[in-house]
CHARMM internal coordinates of N, CA and C (Angstrom, degrees):
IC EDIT
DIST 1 N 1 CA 1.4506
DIST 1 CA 1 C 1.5287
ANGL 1 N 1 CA 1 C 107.93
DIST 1 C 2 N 1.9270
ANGL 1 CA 1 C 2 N 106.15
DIHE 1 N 1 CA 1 C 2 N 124.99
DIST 2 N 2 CA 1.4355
ANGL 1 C 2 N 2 CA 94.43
DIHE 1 CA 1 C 2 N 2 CA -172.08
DIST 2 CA 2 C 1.8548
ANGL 2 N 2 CA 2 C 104.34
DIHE 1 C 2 N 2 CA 2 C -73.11
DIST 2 C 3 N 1.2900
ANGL 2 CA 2 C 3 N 119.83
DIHE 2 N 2 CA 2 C 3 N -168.47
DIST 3 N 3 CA 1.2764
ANGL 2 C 3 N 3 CA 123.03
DIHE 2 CA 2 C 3 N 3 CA 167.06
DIST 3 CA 3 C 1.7315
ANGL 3 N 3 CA 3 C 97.48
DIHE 2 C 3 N 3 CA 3 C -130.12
DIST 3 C 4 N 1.5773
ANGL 3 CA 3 C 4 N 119.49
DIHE 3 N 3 CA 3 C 4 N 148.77
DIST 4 N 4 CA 1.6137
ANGL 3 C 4 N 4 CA 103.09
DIHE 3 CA 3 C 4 N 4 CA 168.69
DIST 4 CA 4 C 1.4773
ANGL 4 N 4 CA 4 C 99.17
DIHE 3 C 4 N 4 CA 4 C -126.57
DIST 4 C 5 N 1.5611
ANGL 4 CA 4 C 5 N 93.92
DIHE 4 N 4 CA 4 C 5 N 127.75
DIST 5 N 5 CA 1.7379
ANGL 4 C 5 N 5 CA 109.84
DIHE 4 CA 4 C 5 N 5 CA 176.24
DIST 5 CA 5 C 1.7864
ANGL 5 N 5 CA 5 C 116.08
DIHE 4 C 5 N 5 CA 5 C -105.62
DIST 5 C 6 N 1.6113
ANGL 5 CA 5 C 6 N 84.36
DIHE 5 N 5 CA 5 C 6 N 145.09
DIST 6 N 6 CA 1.5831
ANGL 5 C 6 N 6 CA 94.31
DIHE 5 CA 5 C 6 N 6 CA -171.59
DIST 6 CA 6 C 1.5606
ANGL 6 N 6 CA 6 C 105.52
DIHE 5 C 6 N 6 CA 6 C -106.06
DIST 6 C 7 N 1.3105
ANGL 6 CA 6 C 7 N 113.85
DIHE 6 N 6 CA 6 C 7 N 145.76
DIST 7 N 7 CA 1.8325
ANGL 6 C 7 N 7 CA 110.21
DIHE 6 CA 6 C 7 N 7 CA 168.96
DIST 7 CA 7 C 1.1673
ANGL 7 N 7 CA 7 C 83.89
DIHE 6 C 7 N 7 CA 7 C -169.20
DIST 7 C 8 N 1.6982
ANGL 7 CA 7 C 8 N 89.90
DIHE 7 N 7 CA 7 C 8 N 163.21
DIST 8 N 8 CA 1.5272
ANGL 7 C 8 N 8 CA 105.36
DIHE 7 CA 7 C 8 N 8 CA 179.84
DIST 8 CA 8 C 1.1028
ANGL 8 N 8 CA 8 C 111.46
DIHE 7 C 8 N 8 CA 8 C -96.85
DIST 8 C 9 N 1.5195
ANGL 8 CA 8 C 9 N 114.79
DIHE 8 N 8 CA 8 C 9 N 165.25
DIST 9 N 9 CA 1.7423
ANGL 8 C 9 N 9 CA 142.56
DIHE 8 CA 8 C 9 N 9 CA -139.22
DIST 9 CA 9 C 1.4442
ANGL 9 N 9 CA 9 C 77.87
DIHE 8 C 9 N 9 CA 9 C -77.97
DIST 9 C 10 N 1.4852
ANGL 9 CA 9 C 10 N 136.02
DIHE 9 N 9 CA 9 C 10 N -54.79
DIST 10 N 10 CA 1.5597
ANGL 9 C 10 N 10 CA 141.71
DIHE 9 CA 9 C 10 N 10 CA -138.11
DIST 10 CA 10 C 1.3660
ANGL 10 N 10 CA 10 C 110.84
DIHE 9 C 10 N 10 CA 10 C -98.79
DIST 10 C 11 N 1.8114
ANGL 10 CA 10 C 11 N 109.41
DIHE 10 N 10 CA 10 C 11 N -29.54
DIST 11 N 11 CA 1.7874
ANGL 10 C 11 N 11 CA 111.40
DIHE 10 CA 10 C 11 N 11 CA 150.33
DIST 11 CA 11 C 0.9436
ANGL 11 N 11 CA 11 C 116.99
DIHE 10 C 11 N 11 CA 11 C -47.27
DIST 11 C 12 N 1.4683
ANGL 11 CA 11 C 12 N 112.35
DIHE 11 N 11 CA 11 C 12 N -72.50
DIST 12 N 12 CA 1.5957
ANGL 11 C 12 N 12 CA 116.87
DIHE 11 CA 11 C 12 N 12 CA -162.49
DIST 12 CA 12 C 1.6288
ANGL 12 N 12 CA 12 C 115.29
DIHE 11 C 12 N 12 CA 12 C -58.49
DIST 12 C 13 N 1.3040
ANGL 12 CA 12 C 13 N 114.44
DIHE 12 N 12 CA 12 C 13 N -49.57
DIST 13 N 13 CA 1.7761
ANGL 12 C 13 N 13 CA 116.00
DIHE 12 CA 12 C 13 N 13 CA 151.20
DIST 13 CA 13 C 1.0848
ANGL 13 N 13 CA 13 C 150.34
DIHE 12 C 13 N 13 CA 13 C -12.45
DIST 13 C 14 N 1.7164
ANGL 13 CA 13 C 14 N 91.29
DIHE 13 N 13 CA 13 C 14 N -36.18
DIST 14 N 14 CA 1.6900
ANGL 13 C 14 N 14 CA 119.63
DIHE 13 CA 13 C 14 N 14 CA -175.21
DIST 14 CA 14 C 1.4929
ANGL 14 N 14 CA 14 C 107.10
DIHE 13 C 14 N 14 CA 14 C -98.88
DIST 14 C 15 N 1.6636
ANGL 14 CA 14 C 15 N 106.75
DIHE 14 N 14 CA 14 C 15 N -38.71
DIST 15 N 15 CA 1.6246
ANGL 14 C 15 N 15 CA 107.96
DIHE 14 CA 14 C 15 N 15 CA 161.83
DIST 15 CA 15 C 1.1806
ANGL 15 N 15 CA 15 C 117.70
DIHE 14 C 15 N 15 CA 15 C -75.88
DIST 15 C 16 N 0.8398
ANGL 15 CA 15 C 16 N 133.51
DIHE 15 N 15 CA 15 C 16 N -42.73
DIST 16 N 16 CA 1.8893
ANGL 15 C 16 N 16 CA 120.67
DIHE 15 CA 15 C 16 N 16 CA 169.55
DIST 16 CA 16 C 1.1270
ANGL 16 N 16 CA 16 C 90.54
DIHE 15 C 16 N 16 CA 16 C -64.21
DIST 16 C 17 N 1.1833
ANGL 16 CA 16 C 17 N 153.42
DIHE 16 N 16 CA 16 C 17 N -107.17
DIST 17 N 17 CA 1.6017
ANGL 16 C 17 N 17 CA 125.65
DIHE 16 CA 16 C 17 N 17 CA -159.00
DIST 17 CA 17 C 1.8724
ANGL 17 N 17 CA 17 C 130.46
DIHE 16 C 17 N 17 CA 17 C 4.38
DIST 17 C 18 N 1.7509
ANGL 17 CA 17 C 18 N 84.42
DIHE 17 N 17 CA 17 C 18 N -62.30
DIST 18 N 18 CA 1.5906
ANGL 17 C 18 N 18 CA 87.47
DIHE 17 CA 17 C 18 N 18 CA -165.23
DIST 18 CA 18 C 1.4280
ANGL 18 N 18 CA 18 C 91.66
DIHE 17 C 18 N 18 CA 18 C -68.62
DIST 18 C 19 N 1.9386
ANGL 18 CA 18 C 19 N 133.44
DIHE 18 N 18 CA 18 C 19 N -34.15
DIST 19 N 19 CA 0.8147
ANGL 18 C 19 N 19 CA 96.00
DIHE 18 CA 18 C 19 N 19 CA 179.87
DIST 19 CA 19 C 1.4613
ANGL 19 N 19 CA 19 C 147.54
DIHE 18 C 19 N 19 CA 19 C -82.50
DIST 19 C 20 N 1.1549
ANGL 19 CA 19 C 20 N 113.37
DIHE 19 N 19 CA 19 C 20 N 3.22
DIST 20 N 20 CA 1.3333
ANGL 19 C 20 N 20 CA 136.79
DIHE 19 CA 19 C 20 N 20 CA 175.92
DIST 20 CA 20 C 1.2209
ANGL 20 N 20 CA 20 C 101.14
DIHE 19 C 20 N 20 CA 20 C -82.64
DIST 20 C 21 N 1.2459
ANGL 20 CA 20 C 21 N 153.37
DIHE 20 N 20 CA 20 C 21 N -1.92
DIST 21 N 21 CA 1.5066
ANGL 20 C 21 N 21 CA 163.24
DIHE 20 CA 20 C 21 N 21 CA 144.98
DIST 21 CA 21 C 1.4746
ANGL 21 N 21 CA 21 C 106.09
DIHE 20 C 21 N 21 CA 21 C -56.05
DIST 21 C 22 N 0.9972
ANGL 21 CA 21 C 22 N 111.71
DIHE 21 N 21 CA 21 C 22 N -63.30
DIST 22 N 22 CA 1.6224
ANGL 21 C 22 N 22 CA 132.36
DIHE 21 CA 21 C 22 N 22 CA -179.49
DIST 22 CA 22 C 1.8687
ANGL 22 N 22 CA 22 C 113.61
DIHE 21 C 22 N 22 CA 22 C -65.90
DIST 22 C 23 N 1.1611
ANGL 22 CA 22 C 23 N 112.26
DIHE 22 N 22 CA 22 C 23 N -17.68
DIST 23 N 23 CA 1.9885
ANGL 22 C 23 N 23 CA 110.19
DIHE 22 CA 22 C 23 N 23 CA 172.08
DIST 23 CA 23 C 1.3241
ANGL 23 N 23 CA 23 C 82.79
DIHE 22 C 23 N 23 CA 23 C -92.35
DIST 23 C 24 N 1.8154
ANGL 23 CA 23 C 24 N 100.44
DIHE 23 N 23 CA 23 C 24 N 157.15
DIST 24 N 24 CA 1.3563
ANGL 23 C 24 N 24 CA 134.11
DIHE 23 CA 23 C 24 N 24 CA -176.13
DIST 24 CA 24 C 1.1115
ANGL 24 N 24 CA 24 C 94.76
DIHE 23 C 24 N 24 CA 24 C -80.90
DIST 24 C 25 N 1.5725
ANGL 24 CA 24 C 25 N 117.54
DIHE 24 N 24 CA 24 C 25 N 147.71
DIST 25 N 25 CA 1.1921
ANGL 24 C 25 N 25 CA 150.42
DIHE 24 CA 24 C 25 N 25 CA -142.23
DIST 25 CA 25 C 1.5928
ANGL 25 N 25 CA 25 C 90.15
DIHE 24 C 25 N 25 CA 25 C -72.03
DIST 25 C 26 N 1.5255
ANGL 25 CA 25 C 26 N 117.67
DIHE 25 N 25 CA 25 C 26 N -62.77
DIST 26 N 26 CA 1.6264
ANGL 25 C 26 N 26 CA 116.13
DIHE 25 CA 25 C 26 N 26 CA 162.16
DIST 26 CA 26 C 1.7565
ANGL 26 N 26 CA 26 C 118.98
DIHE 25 C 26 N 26 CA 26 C 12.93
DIST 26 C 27 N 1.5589
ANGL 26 CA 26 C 27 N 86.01
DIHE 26 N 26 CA 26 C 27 N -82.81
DIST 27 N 27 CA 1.2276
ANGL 26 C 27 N 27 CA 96.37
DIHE 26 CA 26 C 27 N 27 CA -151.36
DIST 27 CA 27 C 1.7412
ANGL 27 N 27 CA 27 C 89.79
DIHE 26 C 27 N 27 CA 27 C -90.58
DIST 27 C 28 N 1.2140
ANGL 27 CA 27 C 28 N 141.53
DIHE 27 N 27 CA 27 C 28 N 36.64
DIST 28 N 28 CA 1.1703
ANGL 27 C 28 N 28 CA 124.80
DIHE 27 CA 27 C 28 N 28 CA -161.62
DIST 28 CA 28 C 1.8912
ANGL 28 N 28 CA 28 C 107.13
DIHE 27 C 28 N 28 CA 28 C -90.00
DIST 28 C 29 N 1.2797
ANGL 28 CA 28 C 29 N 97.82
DIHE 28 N 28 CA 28 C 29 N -24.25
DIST 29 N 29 CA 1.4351
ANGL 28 C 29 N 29 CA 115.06
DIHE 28 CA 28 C 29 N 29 CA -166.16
DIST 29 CA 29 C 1.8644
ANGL 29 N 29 CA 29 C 99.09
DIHE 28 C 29 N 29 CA 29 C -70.90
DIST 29 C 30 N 1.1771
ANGL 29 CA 29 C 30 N 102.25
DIHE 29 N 29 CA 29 C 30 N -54.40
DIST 30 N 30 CA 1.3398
ANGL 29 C 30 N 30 CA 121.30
DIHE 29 CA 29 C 30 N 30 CA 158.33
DIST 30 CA 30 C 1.9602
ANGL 30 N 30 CA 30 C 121.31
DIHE 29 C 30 N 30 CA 30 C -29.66
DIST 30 C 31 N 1.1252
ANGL 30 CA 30 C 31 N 83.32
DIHE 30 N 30 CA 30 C 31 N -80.77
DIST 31 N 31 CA 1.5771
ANGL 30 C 31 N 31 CA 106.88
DIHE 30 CA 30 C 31 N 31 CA 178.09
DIST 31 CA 31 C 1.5287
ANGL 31 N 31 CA 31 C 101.38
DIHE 30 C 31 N 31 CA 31 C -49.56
DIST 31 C 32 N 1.3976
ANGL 31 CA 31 C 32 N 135.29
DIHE 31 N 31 CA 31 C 32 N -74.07
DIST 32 N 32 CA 1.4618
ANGL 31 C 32 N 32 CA 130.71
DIHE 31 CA 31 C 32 N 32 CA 159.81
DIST 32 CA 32 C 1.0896
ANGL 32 N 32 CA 32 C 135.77
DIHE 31 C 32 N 32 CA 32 C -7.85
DIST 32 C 33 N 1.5291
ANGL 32 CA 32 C 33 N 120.02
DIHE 32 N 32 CA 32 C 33 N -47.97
DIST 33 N 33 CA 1.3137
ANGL 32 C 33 N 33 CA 149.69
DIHE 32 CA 32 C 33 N 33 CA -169.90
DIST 33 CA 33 C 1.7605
ANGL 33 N 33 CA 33 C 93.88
DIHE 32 C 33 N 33 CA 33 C -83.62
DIST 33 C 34 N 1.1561
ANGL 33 CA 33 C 34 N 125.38
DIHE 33 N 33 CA 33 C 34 N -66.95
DIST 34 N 34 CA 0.9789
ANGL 33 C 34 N 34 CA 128.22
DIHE 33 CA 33 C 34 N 34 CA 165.97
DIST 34 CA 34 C 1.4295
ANGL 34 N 34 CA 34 C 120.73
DIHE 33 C 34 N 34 CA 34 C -8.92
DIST 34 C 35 N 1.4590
ANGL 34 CA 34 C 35 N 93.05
DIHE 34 N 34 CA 34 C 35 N -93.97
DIST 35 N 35 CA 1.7721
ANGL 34 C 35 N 35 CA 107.73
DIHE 34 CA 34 C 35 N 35 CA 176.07
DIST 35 CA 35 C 1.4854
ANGL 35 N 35 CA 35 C 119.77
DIHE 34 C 35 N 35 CA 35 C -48.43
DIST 35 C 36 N 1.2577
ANGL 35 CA 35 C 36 N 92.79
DIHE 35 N 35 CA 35 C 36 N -41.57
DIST 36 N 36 CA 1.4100
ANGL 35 C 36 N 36 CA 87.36
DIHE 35 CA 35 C 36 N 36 CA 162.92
DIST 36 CA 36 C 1.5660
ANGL 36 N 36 CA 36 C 126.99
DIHE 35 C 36 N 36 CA 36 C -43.32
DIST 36 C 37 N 1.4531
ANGL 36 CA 36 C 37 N 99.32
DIHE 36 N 36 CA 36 C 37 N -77.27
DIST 37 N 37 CA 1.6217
ANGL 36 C 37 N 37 CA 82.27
DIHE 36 CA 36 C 37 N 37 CA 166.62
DIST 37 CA 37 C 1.5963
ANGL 37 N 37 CA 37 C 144.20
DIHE 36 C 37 N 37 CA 37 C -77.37
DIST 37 C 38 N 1.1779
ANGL 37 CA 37 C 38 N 89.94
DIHE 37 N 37 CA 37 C 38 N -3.89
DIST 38 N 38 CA 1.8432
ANGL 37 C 38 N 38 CA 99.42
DIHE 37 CA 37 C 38 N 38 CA 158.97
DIST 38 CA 38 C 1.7413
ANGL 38 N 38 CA 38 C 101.92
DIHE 37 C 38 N 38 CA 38 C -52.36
DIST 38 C 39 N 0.8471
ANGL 38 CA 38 C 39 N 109.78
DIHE 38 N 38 CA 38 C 39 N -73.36
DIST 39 N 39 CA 1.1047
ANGL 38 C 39 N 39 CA 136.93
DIHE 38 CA 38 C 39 N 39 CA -169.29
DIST 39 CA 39 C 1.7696
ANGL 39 N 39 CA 39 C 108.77
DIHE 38 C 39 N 39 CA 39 C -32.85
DIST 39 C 40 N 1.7145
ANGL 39 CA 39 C 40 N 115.54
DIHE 39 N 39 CA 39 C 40 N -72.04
DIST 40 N 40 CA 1.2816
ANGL 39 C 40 N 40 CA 128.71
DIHE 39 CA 39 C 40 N 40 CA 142.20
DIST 40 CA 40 C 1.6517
ANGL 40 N 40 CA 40 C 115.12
DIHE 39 C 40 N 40 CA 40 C -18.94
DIST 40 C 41 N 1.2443
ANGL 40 CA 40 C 41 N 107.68
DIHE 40 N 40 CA 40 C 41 N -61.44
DIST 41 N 41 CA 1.5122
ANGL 40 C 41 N 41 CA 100.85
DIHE 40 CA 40 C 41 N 41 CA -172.88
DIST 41 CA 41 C 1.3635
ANGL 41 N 41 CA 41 C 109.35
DIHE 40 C 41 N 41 CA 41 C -62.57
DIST 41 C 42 N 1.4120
ANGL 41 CA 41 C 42 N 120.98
DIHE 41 N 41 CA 41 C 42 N -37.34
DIST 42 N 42 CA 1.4245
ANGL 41 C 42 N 42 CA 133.34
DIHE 41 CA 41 C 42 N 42 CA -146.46
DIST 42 CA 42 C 2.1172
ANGL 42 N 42 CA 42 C 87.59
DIHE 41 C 42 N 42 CA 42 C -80.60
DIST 42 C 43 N 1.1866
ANGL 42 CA 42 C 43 N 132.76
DIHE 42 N 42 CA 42 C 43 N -45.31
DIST 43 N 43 CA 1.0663
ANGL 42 C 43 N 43 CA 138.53
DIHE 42 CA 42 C 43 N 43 CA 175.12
DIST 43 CA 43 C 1.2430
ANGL 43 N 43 CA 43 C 113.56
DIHE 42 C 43 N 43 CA 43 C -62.27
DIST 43 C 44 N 1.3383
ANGL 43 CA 43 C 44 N 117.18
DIHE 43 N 43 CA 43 C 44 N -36.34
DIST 44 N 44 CA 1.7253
ANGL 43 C 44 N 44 CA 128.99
DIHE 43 CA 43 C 44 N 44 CA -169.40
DIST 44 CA 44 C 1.9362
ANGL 44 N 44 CA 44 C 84.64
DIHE 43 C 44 N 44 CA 44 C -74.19
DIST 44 C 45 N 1.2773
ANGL 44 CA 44 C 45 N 122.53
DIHE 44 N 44 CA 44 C 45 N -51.59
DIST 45 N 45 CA 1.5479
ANGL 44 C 45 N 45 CA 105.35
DIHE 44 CA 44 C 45 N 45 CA -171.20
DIST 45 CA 45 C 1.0316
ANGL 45 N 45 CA 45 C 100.99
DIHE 44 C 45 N 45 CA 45 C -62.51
DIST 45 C 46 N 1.1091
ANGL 45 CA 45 C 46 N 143.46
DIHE 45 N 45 CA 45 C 46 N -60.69
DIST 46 N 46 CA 1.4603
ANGL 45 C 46 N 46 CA 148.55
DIHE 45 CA 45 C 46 N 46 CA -133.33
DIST 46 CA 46 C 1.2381
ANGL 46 N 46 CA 46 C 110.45
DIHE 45 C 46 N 46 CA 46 C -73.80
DIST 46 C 47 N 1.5001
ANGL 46 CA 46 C 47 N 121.01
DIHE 46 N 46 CA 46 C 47 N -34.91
DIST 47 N 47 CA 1.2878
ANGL 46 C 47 N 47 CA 150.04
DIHE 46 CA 46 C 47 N 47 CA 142.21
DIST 47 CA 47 C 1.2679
ANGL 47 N 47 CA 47 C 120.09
DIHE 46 C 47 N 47 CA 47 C -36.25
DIST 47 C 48 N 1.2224
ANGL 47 CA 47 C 48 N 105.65
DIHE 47 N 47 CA 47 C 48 N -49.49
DIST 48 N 48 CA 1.9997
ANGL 47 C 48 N 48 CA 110.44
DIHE 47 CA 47 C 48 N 48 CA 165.90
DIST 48 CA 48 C 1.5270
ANGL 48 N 48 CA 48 C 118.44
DIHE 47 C 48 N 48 CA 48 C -82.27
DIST 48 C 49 N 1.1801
ANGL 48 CA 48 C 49 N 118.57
DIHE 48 N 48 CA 48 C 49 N -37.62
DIST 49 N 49 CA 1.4634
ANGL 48 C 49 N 49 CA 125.32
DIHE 48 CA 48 C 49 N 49 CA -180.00
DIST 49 CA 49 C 1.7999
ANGL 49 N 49 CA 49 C 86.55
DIHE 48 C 49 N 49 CA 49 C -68.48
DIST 49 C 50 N 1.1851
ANGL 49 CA 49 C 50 N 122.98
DIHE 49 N 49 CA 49 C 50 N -53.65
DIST 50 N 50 CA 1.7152
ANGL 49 C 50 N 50 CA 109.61
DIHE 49 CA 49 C 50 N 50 CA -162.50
DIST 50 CA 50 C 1.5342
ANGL 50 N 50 CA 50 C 101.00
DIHE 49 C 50 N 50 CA 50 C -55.69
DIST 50 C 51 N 1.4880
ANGL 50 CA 50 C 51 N 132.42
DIHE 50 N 50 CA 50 C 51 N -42.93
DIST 51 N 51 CA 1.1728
ANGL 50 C 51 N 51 CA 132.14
DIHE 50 CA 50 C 51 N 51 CA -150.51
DIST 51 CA 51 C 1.8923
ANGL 51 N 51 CA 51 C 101.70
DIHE 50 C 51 N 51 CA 51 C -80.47
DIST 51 C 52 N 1.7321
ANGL 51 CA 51 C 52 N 97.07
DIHE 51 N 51 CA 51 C 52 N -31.61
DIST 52 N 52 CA 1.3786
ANGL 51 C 52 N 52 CA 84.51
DIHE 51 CA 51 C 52 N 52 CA 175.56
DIST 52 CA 52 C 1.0876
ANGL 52 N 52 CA 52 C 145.71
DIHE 51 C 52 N 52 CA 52 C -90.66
DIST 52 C 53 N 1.8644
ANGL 52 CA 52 C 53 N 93.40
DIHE 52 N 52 CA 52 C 53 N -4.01
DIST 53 N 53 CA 1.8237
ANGL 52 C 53 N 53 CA 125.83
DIHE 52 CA 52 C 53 N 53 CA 157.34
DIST 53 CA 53 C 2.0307
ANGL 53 N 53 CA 53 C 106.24
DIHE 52 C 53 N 53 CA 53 C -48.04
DIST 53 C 54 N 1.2549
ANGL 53 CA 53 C 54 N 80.30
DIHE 53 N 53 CA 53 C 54 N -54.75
DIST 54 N 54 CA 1.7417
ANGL 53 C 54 N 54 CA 87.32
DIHE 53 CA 53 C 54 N 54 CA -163.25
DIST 54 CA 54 C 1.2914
ANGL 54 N 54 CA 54 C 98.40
DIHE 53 C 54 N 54 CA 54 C -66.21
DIST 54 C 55 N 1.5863
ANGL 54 CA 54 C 55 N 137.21
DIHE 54 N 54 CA 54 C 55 N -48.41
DIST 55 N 55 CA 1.0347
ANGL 54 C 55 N 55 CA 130.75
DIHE 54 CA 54 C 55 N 55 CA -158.11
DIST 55 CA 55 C 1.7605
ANGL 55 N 55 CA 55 C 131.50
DIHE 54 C 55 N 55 CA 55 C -69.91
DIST 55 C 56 N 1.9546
ANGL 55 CA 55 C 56 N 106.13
DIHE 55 N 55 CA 55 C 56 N 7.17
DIST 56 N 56 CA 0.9440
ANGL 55 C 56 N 56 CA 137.17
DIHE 55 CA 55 C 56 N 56 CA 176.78
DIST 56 CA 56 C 1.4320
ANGL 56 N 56 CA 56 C 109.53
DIHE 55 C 56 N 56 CA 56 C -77.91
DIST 56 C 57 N 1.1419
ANGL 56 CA 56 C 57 N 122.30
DIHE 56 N 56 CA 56 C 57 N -46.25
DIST 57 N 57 CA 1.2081
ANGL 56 C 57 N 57 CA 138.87
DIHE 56 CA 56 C 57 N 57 CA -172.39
DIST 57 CA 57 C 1.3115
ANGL 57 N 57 CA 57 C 126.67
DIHE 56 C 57 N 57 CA 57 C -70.63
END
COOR INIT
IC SEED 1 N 1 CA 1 C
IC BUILD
């Protein structure tokens, strides 16, 4: 059974931050890139789920 969790865009932002603070410098370039597009994607849904909220209406 899935579960669906809510948080905000600017929480979760702030924790990928710190955690990308916290990986060794190595992989940091890496890790950056990452969140980054986590991040992108995570807006790109939210962006689609909003449009298909509204588009009910």
């Amino acid at each position: 059974m899935s579960k669906k969790v809510v948080i905000d865009l600017e929480e979760l932002e702030r924790f990928l931050d710190y955690l990308n603070d916290k990986v060794f410098d190595g992989y940091k370039r890496e890790t950056t890139r990452a969140v980054k597009d986590f991040l992108e994607d995570l807006k790109k849904r939210n962006r689609l789920s909003t449009d298909k909220h509204n588009s009910r209406y």
